[in-house]
N, CA, C and O atoms as CSV, one atom per row, in Angstrom:
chain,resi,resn,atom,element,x,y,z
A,1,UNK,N,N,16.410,-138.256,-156.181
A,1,UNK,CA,C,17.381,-137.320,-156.697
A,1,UNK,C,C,16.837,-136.625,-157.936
A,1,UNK,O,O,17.188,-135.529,-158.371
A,2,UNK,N,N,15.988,-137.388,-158.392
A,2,UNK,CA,C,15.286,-136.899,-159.794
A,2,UNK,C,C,14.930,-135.731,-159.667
A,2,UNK,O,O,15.464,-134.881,-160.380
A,3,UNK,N,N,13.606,-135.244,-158.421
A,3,UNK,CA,C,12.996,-134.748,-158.259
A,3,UNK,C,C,13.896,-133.300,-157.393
A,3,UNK,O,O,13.682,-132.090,-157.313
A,4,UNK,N,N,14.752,-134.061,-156.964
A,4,UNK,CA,C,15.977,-132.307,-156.904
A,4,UNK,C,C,16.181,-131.842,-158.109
A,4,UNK,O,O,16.043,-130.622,-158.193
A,5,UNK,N,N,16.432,-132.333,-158.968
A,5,UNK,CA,C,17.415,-131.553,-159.732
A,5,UNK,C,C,15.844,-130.281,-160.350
A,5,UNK,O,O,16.199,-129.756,-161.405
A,6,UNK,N,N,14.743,-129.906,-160.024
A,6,UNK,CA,C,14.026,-129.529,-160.485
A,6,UNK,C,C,14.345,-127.962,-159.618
A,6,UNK,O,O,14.007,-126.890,-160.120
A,7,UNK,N,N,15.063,-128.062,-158.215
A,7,UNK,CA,C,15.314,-127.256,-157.484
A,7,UNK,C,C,16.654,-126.595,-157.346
A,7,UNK,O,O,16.931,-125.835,-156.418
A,8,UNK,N,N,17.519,-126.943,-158.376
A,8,UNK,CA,C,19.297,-126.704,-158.466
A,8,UNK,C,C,19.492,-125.483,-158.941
A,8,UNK,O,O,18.834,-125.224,-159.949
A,9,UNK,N,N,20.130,-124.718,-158.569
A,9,UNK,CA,C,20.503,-123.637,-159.671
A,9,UNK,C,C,21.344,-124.184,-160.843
A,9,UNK,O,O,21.445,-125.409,-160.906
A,10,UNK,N,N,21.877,-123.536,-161.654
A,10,UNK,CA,C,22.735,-123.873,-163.208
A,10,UNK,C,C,23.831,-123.906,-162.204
A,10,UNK,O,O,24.469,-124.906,-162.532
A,11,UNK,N,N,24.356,-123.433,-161.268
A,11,UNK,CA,C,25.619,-123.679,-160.612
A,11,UNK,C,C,26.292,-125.416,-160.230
A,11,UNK,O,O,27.136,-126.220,-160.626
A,12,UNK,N,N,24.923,-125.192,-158.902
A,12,UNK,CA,C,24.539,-126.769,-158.513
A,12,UNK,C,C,24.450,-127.587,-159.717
A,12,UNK,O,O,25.366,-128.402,-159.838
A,13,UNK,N,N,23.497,-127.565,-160.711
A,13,UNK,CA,C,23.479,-128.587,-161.864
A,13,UNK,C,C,24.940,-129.060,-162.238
A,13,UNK,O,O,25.279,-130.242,-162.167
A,14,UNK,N,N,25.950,-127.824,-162.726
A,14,UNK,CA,C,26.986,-128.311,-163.238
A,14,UNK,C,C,27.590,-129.286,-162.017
A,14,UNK,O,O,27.570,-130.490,-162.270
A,15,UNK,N,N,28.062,-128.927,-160.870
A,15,UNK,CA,C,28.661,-129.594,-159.987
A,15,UNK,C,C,28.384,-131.010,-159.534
A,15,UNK,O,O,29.159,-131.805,-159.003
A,16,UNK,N,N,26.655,-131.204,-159.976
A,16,UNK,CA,C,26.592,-132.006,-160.163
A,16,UNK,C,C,26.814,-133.224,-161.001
A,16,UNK,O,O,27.159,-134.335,-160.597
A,17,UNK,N,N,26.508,-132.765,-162.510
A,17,UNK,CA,C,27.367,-133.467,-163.163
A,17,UNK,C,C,28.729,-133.850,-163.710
A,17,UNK,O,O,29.096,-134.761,-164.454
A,18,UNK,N,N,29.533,-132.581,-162.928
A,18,UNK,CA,C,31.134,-132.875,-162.839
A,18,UNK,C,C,31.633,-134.317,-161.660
A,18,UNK,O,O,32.578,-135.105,-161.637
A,19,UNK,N,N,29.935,-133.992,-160.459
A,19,UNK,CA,C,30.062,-135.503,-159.592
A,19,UNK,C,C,30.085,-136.672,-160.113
A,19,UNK,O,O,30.942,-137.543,-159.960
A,20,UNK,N,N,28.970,-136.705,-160.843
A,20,UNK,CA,C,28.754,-138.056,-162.094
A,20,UNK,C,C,29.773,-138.372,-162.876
A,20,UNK,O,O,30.119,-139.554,-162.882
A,21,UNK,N,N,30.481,-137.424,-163.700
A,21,UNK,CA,C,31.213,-137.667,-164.233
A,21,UNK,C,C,32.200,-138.431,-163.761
A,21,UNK,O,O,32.502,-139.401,-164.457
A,22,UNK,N,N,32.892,-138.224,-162.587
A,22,UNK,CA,C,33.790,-138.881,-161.621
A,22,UNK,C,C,33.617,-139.939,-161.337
A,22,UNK,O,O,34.441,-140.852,-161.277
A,23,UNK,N,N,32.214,-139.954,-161.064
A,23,UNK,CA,C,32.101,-141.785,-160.636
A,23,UNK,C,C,31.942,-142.451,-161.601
A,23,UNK,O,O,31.974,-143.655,-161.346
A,24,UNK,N,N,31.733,-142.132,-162.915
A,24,UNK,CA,C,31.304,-143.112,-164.252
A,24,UNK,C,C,32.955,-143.297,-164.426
A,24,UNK,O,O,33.344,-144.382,-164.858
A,25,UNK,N,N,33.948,-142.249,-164.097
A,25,UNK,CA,C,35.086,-142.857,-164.761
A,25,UNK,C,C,36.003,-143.669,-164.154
A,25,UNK,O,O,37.049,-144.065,-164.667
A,26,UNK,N,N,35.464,-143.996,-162.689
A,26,UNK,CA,C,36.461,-144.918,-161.609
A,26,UNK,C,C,35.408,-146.359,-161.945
A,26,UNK,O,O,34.191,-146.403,-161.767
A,27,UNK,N,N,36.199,-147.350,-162.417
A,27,UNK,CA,C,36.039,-148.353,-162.614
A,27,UNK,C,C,35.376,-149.294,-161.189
A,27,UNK,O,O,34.314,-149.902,-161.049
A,28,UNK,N,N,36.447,-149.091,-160.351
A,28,UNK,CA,C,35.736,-149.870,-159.448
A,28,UNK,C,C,36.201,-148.817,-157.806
A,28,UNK,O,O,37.057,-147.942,-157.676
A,29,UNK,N,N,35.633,-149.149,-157.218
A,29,UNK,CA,C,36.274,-148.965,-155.646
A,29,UNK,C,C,37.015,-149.578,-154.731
A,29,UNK,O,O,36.668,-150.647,-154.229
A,30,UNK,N,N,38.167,-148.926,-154.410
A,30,UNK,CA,C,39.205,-149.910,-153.970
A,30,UNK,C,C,38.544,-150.343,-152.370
A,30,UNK,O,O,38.059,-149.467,-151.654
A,31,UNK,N,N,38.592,-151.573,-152.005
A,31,UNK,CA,C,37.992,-152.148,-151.281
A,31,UNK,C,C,37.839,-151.260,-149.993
A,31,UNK,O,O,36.832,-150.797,-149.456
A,32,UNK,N,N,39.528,-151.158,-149.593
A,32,UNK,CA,C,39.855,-150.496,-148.258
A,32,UNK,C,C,39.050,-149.208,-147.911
A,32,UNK,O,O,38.898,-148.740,-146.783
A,33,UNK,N,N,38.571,-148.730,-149.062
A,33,UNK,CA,C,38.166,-147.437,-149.005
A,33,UNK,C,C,36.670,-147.420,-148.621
A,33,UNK,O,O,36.147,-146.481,-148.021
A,34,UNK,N,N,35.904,-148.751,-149.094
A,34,UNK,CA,C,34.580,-148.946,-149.304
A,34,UNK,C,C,34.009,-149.225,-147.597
A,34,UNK,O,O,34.494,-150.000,-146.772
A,35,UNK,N,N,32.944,-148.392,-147.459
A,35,UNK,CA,C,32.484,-148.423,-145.968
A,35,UNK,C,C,31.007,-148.803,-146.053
A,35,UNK,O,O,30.370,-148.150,-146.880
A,36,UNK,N,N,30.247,-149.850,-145.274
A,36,UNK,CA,C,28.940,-150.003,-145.443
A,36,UNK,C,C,28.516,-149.231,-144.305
A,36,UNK,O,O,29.132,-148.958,-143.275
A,37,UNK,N,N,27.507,-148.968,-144.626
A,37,UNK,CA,C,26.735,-149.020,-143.430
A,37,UNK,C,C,25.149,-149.015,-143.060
A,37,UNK,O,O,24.445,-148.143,-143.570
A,38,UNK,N,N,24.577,-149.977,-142.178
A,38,UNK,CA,C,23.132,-150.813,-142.084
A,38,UNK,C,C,22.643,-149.644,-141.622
A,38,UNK,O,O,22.649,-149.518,-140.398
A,39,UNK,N,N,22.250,-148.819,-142.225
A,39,UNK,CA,C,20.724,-148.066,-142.235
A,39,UNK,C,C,19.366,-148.642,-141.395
A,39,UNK,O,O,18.650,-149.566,-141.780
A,40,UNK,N,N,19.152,-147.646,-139.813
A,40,UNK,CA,C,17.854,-148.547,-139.469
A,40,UNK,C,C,16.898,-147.826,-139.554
A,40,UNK,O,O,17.342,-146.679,-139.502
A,41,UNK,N,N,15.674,-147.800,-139.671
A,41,UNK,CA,C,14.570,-146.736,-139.782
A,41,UNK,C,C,14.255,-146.201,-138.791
A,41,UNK,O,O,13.910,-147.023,-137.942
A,42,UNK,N,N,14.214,-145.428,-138.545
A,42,UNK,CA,C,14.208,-144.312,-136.853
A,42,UNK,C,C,12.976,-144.311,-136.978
A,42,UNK,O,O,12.592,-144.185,-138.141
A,43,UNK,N,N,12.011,-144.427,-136.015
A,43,UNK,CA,C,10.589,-144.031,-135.580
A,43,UNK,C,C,10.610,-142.616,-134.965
A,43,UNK,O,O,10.873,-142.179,-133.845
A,44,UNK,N,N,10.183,-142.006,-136.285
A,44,UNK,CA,C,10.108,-140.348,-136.023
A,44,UNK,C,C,9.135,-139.810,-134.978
A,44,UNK,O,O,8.207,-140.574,-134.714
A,45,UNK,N,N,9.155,-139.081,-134.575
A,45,UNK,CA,C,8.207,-138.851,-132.664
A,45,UNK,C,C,7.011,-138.663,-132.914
A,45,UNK,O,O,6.648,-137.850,-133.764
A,46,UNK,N,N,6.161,-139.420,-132.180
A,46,UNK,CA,C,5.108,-139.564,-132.098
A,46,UNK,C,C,4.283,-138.744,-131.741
A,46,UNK,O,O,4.408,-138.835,-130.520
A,47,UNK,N,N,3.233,-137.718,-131.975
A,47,UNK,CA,C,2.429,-136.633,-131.557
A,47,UNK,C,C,1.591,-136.823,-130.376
A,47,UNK,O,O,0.544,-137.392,-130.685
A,48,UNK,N,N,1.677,-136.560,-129.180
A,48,UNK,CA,C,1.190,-136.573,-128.269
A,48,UNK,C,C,-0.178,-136.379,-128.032
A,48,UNK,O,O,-0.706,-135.285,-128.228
A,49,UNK,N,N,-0.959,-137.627,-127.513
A,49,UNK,CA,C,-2.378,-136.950,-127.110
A,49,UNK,C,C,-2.610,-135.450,-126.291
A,49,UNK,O,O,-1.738,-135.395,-125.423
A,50,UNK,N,N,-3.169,-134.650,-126.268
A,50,UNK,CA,C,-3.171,-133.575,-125.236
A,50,UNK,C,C,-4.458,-133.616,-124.920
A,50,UNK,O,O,-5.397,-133.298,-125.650
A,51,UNK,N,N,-4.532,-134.325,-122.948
A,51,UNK,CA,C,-5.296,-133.963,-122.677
A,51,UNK,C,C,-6.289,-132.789,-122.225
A,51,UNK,O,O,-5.945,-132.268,-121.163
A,52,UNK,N,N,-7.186,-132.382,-122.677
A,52,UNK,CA,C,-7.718,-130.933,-122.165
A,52,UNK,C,C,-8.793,-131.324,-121.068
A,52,UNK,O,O,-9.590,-132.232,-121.303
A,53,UNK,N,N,-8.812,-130.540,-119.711
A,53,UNK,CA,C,-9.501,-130.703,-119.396
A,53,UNK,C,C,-11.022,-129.811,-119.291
A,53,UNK,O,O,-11.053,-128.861,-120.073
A,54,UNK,N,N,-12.044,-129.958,-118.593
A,54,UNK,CA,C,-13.217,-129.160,-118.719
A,54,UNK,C,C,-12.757,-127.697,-118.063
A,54,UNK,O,O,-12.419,-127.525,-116.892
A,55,UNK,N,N,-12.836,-126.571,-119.227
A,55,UNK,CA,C,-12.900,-125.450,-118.215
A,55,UNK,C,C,-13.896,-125.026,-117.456
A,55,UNK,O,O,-14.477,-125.929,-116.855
A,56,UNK,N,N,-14.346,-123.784,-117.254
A,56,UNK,CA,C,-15.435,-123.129,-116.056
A,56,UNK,C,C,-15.382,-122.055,-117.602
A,56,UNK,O,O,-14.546,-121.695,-118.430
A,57,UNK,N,N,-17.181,-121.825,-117.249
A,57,UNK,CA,C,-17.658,-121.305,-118.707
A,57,UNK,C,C,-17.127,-120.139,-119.219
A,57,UNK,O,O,-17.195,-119.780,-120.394
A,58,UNK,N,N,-16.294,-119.229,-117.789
A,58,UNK,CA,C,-15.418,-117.895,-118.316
A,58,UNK,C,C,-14.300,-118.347,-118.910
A,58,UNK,O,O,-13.862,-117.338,-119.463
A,59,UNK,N,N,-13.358,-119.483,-119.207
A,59,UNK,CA,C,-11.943,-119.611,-120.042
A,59,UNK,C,C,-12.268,-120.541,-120.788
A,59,UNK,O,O,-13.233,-121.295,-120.666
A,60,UNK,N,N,-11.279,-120.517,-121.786
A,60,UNK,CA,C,-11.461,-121.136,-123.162
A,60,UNK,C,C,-9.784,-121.373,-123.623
A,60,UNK,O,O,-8.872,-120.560,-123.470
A,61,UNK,N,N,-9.713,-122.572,-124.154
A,61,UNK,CA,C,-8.682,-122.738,-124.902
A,61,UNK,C,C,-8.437,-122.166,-126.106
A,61,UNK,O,O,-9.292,-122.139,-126.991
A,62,UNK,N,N,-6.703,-121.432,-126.295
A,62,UNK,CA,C,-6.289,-121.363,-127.543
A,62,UNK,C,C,-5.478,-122.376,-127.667
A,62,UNK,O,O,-5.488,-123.265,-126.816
A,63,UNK,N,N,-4.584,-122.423,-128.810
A,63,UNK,CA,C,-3.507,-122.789,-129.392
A,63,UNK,C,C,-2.119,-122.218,-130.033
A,63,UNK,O,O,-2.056,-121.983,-131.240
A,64,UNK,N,N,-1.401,-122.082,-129.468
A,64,UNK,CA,C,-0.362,-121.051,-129.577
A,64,UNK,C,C,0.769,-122.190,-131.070
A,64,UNK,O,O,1.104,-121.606,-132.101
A,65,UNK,N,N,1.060,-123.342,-130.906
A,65,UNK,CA,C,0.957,-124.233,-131.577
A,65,UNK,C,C,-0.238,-125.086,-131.618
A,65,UNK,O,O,-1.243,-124.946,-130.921
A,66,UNK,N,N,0.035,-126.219,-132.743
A,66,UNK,CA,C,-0.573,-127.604,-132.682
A,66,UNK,C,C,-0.637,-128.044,-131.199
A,66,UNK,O,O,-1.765,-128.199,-130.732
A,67,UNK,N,N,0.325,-128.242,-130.480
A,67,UNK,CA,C,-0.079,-128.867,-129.033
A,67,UNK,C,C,0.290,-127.989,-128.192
A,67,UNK,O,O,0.931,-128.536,-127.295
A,68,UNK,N,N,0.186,-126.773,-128.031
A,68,UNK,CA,C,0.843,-126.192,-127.079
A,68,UNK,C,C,-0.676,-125.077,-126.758
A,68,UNK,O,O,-0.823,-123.961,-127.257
A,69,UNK,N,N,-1.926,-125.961,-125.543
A,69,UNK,CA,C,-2.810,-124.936,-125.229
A,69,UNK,C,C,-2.708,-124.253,-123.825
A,69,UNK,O,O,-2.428,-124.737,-122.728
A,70,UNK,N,N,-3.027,-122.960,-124.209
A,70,UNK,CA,C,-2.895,-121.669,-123.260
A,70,UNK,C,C,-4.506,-121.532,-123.020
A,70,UNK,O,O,-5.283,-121.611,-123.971
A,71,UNK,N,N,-4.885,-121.352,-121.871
A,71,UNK,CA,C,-5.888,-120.980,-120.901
A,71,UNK,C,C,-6.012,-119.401,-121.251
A,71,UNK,O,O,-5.003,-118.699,-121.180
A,72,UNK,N,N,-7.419,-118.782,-121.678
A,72,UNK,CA,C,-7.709,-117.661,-121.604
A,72,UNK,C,C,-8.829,-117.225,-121.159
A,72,UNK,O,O,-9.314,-117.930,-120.274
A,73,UNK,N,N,-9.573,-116.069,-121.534
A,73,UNK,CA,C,-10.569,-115.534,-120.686
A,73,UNK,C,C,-11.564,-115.548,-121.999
A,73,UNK,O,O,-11.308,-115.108,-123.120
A,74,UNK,N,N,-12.772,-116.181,-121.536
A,74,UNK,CA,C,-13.623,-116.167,-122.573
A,74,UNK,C,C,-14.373,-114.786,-122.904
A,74,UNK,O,O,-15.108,-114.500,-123.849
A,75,UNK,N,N,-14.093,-114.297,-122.198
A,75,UNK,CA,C,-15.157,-112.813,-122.561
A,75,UNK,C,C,-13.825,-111.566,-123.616
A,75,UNK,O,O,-14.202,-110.432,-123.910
A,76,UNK,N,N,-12.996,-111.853,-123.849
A,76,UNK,CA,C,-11.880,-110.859,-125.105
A,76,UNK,C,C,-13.274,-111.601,-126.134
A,76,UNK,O,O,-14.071,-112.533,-126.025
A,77,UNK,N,N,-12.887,-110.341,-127.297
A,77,UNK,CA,C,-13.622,-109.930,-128.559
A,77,UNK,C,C,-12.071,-110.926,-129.447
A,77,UNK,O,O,-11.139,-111.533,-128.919
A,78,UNK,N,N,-12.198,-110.839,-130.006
A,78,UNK,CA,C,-11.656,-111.874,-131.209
A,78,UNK,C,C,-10.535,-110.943,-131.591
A,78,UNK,O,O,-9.538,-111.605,-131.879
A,79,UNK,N,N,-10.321,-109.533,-131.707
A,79,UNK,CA,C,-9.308,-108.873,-132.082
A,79,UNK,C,C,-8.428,-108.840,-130.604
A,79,UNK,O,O,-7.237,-109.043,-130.838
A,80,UNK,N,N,-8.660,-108.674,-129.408
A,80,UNK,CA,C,-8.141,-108.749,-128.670
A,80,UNK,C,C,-7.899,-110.348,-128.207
A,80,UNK,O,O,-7.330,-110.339,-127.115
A,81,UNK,N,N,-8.065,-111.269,-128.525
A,81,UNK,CA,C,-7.961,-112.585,-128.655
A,81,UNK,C,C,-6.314,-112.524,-129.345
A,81,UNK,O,O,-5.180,-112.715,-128.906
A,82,UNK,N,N,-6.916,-112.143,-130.668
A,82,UNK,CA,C,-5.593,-112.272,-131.455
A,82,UNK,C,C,-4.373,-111.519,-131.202
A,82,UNK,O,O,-3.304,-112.123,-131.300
A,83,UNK,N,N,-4.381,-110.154,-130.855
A,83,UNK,CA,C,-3.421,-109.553,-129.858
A,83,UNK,C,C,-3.076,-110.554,-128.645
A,83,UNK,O,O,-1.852,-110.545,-128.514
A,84,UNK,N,N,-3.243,-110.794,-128.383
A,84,UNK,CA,C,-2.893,-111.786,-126.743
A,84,UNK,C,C,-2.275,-112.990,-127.620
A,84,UNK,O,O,-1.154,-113.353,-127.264
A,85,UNK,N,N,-2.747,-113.538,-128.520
A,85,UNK,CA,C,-2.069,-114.957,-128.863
A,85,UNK,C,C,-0.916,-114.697,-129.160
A,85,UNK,O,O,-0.004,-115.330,-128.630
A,86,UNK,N,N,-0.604,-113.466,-130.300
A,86,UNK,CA,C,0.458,-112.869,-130.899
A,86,UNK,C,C,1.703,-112.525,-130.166
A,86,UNK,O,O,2.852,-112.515,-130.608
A,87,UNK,N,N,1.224,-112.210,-128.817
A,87,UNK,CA,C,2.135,-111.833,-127.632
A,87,UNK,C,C,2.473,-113.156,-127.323
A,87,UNK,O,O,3.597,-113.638,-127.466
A,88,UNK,N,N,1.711,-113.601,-126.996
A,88,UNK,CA,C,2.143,-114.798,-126.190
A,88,UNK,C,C,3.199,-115.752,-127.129
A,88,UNK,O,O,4.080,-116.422,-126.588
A,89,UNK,N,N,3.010,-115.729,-128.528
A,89,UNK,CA,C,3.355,-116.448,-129.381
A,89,UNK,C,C,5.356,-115.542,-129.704
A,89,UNK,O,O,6.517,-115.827,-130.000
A,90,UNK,N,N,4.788,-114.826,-129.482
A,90,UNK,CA,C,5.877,-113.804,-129.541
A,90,UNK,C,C,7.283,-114.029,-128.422
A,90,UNK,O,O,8.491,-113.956,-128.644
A,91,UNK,N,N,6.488,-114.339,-127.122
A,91,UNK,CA,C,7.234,-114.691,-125.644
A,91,UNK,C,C,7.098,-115.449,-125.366
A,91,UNK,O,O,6.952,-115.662,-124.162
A,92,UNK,N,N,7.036,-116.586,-126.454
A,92,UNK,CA,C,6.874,-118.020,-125.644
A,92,UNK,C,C,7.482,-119.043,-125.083
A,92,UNK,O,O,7.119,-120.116,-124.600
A,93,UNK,N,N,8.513,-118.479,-125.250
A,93,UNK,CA,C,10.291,-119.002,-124.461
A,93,UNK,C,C,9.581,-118.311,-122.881
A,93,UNK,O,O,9.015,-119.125,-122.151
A,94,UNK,N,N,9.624,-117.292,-122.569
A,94,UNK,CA,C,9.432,-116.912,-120.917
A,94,UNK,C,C,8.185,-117.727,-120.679
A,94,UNK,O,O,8.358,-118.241,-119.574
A,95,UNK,N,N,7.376,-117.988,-121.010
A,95,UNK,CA,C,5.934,-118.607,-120.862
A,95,UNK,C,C,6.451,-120.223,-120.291
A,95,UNK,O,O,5.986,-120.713,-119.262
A,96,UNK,N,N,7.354,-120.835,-121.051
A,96,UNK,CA,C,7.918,-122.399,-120.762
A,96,UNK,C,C,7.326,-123.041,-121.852
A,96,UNK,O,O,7.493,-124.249,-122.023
């Protein structure tokens, strides 16, 4: 929390310490009200190996993401490379 308050506006700041304030002045918490709850650590998703396999010396892999490779034609010049990724990156919902 420390390390937020470096990111608050003067708005947020105050609201925040109008929060504090509130809880420093309630003595205790009335039981009924008080709710636990056991926190488990989620195993956040795991990055997938991607296998590539050998192309044929005319195609070449890009990367449209980190794991997401598209099959192209090895003979495009590098500006037309990047036009094509851009598209593709652009339509990559219709692509799947």
């Amino acid at each position: 929390m420390v390390n937020a308050l470096d990111c608050l506006t003067s708005e947020e700041e105050e609201d925040l310490k109008a929060c504090l304030e509130d809880l420093d002045r309630q003595d205790n918490i009335p039981e009924g009200e008080a709710k636990f709850e056991t926190l488990e650590k989620k195993v956040l998703f795991e990055k997938k190996k991607i296998e590539l396999k050998i192309l044929p010396d005319h195609l070449k892999y890009v990367f449209l993401e980190e794991d997401k490779p598209v099959v192209i034609s090895n003979a495009l010049t590098i500006e037309e490379e990047n036009m094509l990724v851009d598209v593709l990156k652009k339509h990559r919902e219709a692509i799947g």
